[in-house]
N, CA, C, O and CB atoms as a CASP TS submission, in Angstrom:
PFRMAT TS
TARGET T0000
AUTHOR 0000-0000-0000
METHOD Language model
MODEL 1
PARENT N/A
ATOM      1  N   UNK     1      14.900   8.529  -4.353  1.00  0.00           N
ATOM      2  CA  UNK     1      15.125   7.248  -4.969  1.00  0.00           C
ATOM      3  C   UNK     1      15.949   7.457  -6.229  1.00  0.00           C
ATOM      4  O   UNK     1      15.661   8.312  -7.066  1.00  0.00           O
ATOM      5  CB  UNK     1      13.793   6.538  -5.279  1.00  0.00           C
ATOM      6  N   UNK     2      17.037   6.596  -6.327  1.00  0.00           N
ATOM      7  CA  UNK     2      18.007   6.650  -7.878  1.00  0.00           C
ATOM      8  C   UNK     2      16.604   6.792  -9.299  1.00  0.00           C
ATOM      9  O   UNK     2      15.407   6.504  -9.273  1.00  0.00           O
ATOM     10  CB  UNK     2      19.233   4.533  -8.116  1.00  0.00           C
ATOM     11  N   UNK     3      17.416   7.312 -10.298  1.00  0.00           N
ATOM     12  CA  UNK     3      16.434   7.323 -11.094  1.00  0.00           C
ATOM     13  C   UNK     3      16.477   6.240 -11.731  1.00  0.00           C
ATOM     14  O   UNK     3      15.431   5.764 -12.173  1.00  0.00           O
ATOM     15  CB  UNK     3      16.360   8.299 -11.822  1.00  0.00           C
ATOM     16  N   UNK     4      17.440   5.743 -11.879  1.00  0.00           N
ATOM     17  CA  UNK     4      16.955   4.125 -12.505  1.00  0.00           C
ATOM     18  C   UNK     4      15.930   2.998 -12.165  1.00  0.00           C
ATOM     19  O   UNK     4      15.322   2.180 -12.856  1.00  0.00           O
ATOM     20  CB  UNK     4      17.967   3.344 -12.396  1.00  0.00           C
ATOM     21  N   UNK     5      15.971   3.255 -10.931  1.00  0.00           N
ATOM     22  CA  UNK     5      15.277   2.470  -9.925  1.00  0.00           C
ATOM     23  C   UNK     5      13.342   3.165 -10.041  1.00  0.00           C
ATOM     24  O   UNK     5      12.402   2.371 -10.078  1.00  0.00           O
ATOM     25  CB  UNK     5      16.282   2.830  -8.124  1.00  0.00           C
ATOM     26  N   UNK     6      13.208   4.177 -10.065  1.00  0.00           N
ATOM     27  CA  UNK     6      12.137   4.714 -10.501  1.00  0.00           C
ATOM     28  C   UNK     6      11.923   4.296 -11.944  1.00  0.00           C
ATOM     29  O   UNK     6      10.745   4.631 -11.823  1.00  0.00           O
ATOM     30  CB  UNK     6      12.201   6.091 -10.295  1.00  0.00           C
ATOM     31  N   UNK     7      11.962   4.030 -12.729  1.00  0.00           N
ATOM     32  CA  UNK     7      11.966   3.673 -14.101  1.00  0.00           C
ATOM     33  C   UNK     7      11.026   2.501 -14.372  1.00  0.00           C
ATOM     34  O   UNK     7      10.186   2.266 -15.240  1.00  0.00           O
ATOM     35  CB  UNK     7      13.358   3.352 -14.534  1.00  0.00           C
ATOM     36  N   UNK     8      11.731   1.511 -12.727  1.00  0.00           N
ATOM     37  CA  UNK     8      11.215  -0.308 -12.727  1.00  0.00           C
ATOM     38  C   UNK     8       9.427  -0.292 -12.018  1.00  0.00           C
ATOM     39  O   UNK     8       8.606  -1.204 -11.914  1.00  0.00           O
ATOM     40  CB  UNK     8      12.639  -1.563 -11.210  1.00  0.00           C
ATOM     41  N   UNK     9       9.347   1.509 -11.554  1.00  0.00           N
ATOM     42  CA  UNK     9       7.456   0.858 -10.968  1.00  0.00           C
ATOM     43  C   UNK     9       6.647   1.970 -11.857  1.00  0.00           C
ATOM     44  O   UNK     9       6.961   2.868 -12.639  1.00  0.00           O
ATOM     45  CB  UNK     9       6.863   1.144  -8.621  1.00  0.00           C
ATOM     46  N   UNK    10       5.508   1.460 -11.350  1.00  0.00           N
ATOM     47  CA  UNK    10       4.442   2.111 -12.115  1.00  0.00           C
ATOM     48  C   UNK    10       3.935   2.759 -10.890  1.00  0.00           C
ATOM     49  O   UNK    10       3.235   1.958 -10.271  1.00  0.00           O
ATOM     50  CB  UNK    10       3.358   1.145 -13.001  1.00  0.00           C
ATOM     51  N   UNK    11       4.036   4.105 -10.205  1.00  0.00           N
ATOM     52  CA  UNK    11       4.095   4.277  -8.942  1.00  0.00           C
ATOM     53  C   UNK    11       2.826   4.771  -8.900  1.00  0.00           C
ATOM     54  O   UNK    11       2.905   5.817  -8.256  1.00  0.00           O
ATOM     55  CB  UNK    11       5.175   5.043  -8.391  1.00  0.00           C
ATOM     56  N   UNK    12       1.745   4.594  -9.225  1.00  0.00           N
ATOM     57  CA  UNK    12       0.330   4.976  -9.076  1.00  0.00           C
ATOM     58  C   UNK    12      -0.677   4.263  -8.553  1.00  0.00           C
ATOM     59  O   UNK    12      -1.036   3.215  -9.090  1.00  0.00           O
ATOM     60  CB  UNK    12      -0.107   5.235 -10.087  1.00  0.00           C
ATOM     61  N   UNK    13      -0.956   4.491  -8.020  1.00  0.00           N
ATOM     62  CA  UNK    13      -2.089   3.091  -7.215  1.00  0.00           C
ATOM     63  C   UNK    13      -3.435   3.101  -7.574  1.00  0.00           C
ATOM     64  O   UNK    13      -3.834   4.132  -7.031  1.00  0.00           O
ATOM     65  CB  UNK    13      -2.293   3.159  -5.458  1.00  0.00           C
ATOM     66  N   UNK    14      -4.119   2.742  -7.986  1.00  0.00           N
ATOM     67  CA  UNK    14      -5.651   2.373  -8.179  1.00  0.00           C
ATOM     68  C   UNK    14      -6.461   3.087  -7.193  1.00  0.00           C
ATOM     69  O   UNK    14      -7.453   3.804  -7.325  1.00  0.00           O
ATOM     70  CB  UNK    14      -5.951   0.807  -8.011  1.00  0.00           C
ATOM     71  N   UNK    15      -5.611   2.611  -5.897  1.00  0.00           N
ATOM     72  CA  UNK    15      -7.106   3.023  -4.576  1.00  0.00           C
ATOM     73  C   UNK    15      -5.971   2.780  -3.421  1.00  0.00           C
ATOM     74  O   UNK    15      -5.208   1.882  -3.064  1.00  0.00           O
ATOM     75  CB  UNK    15      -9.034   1.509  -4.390  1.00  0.00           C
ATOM     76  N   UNK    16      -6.349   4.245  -3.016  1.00  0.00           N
ATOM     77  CA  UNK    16      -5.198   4.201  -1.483  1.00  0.00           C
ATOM     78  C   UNK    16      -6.282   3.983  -0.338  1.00  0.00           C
ATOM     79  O   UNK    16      -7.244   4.751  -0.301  1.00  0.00           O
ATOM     80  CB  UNK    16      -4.123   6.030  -1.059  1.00  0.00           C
ATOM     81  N   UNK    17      -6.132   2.755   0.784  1.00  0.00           N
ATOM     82  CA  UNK    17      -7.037   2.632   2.001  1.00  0.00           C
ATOM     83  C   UNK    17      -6.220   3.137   2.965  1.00  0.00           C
ATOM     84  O   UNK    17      -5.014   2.905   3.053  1.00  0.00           O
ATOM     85  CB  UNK    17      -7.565   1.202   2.378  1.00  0.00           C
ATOM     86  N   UNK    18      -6.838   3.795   3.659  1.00  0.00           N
ATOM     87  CA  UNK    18      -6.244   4.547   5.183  1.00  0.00           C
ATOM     88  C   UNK    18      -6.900   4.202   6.148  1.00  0.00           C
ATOM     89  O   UNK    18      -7.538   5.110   6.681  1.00  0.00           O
ATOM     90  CB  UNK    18      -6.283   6.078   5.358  1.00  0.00           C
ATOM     91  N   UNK    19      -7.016   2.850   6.740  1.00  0.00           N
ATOM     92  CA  UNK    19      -7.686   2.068   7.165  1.00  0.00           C
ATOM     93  C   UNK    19      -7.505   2.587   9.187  1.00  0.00           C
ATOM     94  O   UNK    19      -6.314   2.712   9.470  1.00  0.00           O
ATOM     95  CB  UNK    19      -7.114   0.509   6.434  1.00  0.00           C
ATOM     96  N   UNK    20      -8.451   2.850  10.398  1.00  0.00           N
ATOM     97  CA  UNK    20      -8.267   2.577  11.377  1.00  0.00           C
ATOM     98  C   UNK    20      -8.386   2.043  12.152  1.00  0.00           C
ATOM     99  O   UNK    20      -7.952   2.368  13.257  1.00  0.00           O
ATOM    100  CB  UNK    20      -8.278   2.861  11.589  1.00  0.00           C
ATOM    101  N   UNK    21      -9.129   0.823  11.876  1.00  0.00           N
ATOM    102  CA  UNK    21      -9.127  -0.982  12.619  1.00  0.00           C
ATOM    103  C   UNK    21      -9.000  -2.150  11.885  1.00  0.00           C
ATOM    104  O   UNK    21      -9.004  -2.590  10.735  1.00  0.00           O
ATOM    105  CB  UNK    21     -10.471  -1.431  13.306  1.00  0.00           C
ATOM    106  N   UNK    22      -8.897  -2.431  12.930  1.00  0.00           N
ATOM    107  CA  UNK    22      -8.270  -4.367  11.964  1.00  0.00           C
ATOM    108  C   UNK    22      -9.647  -4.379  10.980  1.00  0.00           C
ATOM    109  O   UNK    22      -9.556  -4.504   9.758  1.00  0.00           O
ATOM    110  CB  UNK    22      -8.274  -6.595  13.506  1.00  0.00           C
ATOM    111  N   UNK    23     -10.796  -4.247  11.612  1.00  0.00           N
ATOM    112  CA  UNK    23     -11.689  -4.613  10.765  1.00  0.00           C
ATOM    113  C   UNK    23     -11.657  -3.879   8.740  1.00  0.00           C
ATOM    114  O   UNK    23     -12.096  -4.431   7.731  1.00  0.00           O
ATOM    115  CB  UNK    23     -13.008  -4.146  11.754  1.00  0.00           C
ATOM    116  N   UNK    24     -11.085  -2.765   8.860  1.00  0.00           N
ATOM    117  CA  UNK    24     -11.299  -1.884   7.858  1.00  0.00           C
ATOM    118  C   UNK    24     -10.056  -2.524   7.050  1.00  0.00           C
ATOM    119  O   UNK    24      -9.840  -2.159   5.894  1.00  0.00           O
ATOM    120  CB  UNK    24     -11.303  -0.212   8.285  1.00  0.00           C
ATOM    121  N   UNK    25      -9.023  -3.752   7.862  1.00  0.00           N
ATOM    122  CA  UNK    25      -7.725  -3.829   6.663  1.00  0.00           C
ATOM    123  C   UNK    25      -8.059  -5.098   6.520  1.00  0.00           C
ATOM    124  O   UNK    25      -7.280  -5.684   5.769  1.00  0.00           O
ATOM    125  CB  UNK    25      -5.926  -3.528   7.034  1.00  0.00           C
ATOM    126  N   UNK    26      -9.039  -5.858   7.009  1.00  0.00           N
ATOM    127  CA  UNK    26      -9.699  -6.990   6.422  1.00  0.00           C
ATOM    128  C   UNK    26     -10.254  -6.890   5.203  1.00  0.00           C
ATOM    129  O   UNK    26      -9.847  -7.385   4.152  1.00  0.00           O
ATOM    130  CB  UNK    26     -10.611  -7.409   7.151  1.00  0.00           C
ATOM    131  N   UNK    27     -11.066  -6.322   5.366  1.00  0.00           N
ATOM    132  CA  UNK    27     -12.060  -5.493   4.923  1.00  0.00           C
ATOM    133  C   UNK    27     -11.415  -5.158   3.141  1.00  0.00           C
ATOM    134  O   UNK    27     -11.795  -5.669   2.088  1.00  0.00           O
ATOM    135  CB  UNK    27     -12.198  -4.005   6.142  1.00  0.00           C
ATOM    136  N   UNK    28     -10.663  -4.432   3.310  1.00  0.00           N
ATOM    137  CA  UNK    28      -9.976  -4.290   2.442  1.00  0.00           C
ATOM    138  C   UNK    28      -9.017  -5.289   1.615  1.00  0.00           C
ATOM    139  O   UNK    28      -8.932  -5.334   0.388  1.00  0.00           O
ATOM    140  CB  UNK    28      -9.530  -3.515   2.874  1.00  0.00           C
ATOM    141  N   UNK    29      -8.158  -6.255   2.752  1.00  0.00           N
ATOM    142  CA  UNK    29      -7.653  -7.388   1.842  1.00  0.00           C
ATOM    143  C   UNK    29      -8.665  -8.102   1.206  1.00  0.00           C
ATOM    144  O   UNK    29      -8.550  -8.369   0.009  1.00  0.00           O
ATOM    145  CB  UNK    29      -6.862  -8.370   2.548  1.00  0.00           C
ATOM    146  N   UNK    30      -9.702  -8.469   1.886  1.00  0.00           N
ATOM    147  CA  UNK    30     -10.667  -9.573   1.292  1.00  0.00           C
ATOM    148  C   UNK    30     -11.234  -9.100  -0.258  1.00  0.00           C
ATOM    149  O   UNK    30     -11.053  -9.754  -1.286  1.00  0.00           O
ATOM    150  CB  UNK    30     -12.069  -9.779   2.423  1.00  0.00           C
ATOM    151  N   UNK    31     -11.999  -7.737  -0.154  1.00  0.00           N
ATOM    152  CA  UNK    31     -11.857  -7.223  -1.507  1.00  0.00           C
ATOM    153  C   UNK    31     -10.826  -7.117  -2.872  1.00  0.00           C
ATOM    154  O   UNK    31     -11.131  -7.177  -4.063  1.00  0.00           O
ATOM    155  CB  UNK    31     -12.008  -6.289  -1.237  1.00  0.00           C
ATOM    156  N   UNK    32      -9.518  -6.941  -2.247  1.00  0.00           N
ATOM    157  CA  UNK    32      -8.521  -7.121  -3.296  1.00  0.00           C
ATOM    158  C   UNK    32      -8.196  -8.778  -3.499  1.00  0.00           C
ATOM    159  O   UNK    32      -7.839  -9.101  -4.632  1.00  0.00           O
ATOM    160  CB  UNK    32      -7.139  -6.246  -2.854  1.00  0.00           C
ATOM    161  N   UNK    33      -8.282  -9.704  -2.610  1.00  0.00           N
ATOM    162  CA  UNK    33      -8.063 -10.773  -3.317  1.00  0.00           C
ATOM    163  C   UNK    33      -9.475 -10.784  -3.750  1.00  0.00           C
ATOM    164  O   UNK    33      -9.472 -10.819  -4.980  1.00  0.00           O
ATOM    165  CB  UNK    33      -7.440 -12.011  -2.605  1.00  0.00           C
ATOM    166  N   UNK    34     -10.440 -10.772  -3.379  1.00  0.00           N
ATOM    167  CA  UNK    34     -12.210 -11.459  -4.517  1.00  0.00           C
ATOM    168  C   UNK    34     -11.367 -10.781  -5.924  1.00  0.00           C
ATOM    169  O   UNK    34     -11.262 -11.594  -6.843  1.00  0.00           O
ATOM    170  CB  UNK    34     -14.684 -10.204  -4.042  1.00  0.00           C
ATOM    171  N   UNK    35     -10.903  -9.723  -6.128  1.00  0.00           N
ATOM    172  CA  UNK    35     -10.779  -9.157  -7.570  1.00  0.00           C
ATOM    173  C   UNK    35      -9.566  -9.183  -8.108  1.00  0.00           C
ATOM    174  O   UNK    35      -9.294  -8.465  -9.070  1.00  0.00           O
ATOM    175  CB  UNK    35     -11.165  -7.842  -7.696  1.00  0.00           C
ATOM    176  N   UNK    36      -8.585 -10.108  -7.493  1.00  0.00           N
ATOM    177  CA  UNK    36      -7.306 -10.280  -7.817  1.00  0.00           C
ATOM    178  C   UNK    36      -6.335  -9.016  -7.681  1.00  0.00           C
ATOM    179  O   UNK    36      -5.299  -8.929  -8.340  1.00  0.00           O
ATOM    180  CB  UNK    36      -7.330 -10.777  -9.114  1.00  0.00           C
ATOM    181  N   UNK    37      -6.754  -8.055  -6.779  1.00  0.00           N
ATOM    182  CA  UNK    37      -5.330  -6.576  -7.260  1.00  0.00           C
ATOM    183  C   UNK    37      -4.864  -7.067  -6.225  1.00  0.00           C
ATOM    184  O   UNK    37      -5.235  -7.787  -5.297  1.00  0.00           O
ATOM    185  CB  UNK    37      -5.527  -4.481  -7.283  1.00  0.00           C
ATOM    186  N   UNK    38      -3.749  -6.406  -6.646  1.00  0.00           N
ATOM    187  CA  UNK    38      -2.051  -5.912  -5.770  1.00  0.00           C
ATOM    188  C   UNK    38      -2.355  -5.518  -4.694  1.00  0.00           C
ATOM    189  O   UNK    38      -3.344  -4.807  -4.872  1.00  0.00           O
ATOM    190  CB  UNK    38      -1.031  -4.625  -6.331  1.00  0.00           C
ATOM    191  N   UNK    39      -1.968  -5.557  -3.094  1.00  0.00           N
ATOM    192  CA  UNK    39      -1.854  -4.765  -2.454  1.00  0.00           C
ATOM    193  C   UNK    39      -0.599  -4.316  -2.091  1.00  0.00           C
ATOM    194  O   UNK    39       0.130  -5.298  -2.230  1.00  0.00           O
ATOM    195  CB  UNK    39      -2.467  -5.002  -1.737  1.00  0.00           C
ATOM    196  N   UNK    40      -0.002  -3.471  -1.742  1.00  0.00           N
ATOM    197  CA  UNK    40       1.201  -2.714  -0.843  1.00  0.00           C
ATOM    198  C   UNK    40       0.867  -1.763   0.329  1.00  0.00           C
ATOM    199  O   UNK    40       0.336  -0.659   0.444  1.00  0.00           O
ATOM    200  CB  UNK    40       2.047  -1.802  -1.780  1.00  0.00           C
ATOM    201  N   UNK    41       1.673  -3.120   1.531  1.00  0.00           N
ATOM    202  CA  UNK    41       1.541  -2.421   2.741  1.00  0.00           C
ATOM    203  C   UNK    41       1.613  -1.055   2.233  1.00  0.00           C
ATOM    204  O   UNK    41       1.344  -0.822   1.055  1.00  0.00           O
ATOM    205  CB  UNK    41       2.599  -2.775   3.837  1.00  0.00           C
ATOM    206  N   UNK    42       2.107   0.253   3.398  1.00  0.00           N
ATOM    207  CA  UNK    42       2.887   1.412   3.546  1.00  0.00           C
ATOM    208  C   UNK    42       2.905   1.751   5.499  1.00  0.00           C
ATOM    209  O   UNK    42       2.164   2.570   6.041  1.00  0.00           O
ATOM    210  CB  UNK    42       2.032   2.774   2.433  1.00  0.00           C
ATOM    211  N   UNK    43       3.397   1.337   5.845  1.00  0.00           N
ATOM    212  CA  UNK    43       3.545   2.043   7.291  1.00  0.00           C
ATOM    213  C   UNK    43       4.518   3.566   7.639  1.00  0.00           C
ATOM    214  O   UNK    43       4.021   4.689   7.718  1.00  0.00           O
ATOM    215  CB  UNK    43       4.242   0.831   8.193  1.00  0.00           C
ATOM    216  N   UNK    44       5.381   3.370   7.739  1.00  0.00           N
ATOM    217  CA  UNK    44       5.951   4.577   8.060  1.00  0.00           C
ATOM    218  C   UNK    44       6.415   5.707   6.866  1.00  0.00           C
ATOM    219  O   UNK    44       6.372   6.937   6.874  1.00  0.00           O
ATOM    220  CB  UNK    44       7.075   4.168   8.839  1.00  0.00           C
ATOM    221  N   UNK    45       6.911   4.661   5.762  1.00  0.00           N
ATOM    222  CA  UNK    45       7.672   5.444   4.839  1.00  0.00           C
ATOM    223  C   UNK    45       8.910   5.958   4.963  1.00  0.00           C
ATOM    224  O   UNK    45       9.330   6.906   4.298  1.00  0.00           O
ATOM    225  CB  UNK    45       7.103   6.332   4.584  1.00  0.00           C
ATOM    226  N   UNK    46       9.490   5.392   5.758  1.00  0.00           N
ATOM    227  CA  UNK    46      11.099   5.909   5.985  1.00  0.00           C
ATOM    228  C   UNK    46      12.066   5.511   4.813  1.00  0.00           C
ATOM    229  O   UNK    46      13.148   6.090   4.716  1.00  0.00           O
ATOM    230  CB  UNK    46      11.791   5.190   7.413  1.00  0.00           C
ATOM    231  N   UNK    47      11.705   4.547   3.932  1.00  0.00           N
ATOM    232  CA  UNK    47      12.787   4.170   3.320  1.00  0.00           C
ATOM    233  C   UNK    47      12.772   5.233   2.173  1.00  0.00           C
ATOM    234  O   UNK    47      11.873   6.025   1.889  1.00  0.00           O
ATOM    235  CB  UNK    47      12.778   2.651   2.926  1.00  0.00           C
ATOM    236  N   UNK    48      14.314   5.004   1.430  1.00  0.00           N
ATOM    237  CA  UNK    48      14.209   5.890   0.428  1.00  0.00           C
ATOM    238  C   UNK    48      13.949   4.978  -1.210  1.00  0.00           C
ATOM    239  O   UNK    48      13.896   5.646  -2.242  1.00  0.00           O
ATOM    240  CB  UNK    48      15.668   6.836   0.553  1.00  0.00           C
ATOM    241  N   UNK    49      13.832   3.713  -1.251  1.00  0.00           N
ATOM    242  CA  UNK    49      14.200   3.086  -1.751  1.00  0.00           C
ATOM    243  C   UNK    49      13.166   2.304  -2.344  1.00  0.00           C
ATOM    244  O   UNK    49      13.496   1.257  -2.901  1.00  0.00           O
ATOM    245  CB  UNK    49      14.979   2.723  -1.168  1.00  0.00           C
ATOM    246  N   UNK    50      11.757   2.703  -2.311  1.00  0.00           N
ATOM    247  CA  UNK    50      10.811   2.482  -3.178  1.00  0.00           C
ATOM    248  C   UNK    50       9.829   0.997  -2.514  1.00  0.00           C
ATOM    249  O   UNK    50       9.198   0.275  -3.285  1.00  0.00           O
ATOM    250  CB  UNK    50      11.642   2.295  -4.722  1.00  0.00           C
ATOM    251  N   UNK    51       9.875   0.698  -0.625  1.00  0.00           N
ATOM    252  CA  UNK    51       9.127   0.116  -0.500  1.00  0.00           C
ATOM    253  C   UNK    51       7.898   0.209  -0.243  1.00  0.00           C
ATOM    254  O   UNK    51       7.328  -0.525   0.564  1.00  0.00           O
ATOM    255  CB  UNK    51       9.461  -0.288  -0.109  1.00  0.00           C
ATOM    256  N   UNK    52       7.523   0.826  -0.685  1.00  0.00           N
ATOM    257  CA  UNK    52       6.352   1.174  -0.375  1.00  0.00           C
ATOM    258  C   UNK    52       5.243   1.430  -1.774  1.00  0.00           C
ATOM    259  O   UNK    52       4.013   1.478  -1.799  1.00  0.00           O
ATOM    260  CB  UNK    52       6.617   2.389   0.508  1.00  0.00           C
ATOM    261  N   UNK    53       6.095   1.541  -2.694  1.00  0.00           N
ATOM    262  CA  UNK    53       5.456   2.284  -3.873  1.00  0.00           C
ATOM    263  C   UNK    53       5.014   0.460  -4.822  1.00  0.00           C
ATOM    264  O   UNK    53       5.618  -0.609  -4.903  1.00  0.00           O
ATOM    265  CB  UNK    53       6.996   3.743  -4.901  1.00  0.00           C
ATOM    266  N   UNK    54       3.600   1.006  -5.390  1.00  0.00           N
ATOM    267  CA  UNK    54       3.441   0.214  -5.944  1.00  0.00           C
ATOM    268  C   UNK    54       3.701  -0.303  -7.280  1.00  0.00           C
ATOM    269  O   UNK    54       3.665   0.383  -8.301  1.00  0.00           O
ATOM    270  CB  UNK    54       2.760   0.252  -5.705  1.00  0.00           C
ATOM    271  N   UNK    55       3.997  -1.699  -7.216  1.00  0.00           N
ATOM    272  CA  UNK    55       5.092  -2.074  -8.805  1.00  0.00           C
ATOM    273  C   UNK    55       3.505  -2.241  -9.995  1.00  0.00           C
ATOM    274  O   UNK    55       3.454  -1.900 -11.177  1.00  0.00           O
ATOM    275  CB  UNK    55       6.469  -4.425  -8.611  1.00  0.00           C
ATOM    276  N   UNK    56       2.768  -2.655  -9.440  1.00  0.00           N
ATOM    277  CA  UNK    56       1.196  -2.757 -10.571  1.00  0.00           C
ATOM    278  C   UNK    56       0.217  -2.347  -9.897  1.00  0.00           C
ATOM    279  O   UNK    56      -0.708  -2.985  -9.395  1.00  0.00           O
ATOM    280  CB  UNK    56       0.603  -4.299 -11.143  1.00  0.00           C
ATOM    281  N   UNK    57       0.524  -0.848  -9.894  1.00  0.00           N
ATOM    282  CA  UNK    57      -1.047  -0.484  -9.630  1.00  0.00           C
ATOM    283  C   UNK    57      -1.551  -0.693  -8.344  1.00  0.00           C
ATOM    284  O   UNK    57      -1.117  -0.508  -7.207  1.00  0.00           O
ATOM    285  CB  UNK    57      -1.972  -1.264 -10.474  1.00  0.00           C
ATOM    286  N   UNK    58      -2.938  -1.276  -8.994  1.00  0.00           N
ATOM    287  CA  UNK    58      -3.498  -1.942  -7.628  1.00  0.00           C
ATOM    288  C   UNK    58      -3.747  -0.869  -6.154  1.00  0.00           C
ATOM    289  O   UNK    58      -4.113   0.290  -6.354  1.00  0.00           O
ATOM    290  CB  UNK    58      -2.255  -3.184  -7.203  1.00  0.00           C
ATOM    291  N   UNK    59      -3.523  -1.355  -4.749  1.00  0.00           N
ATOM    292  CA  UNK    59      -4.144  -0.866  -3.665  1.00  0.00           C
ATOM    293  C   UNK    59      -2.912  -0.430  -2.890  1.00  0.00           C
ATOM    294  O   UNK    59      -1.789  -0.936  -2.895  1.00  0.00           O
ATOM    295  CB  UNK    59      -5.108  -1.884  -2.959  1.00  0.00           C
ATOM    296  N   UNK    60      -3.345   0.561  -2.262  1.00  0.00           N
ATOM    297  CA  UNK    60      -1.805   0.552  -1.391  1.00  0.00           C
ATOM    298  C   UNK    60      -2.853   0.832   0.293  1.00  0.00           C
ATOM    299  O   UNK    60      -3.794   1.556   0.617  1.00  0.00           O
ATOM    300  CB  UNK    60      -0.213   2.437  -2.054  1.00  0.00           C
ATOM    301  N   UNK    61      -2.201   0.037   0.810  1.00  0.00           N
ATOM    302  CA  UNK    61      -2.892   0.203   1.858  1.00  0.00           C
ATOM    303  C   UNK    61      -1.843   1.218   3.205  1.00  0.00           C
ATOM    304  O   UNK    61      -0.618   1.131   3.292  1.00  0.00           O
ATOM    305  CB  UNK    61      -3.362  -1.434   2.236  1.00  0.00           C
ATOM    306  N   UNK    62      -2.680   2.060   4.059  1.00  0.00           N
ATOM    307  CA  UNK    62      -1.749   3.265   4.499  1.00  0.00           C
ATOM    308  C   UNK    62      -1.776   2.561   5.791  1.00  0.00           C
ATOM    309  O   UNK    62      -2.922   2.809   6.168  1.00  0.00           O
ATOM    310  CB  UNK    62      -2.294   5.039   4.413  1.00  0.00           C
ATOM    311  N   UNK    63      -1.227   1.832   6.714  1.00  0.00           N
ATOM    312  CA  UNK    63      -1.869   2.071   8.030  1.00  0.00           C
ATOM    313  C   UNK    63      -1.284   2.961   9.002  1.00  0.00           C
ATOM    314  O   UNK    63      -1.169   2.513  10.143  1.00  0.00           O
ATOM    315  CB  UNK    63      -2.002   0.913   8.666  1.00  0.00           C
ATOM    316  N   UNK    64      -0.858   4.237   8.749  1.00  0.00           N
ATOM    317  CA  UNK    64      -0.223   5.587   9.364  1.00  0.00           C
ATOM    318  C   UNK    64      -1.438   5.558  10.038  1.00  0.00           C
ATOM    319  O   UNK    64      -1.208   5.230  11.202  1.00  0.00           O
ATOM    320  CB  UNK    64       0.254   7.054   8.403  1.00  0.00           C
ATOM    321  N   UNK    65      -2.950   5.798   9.803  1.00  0.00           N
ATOM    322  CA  UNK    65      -3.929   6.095  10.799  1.00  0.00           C
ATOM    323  C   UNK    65      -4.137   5.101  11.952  1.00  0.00           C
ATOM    324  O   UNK    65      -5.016   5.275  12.796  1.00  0.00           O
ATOM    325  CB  UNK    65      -5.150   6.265  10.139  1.00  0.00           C
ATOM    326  N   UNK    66      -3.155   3.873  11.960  1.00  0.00           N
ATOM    327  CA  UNK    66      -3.646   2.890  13.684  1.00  0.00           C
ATOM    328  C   UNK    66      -2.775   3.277  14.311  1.00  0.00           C
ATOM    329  O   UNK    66      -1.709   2.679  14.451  1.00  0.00           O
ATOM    330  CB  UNK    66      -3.647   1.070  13.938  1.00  0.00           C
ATOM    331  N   UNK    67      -2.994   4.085  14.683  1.00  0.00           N
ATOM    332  CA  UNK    67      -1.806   4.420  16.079  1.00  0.00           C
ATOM    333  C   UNK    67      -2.089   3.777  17.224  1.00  0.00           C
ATOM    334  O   UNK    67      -1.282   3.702  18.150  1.00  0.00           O
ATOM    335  CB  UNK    67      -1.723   5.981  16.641  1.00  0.00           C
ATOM    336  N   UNK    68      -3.555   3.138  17.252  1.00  0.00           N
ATOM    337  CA  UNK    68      -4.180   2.470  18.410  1.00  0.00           C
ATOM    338  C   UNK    68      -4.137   1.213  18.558  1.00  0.00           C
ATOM    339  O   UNK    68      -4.569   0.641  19.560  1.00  0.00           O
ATOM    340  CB  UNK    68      -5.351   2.687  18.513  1.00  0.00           C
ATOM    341  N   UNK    69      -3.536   0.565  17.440  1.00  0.00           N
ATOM    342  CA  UNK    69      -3.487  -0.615  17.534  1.00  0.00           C
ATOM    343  C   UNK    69      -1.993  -1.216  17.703  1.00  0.00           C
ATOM    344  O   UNK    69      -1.045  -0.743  17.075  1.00  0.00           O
ATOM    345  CB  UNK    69      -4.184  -1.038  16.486  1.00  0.00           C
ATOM    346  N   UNK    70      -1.874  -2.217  18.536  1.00  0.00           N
ATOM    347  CA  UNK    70      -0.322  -2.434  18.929  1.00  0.00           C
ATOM    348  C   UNK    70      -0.073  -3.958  19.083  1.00  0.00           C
ATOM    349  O   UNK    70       1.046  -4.374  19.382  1.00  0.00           O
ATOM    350  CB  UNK    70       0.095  -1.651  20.415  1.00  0.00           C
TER
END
């Protein structure tokens, strides 16, 4: 990622979920809105370009572990 562009997040997340059923990314949204945080998808990670990284903190949710779900 350009370094300027790194500059604009705070790339640390609070709490990473690596969730492997729908139930566990419910589960997880419902908690971050009751307490108001951030979430950020992350699925593959291909980009180079910082979608994935979180701008406040907050949750990043992984779903690399559903391979089973389609």
């Amino acid at each position: 990622m350009p370094t300027i562009l790194l500059s604009l997040f705070k790339r640390t997340p609070k709490a990473i979920v690596l969730p492997k059923t729908v139930d566990d990314v419910k589960n997880a949204l419902a908690i971050a809105y009751a307490n108001e945080i951030a979430v950020t998808p992350r699925a593959q990670a291909s980009s180079g370009y910082g979608g994935t990284m979180p701008t406040k903190g907050g949750l990043v949710i992984d779903m690399s572990r559903m391979r089973q779900i389609i």
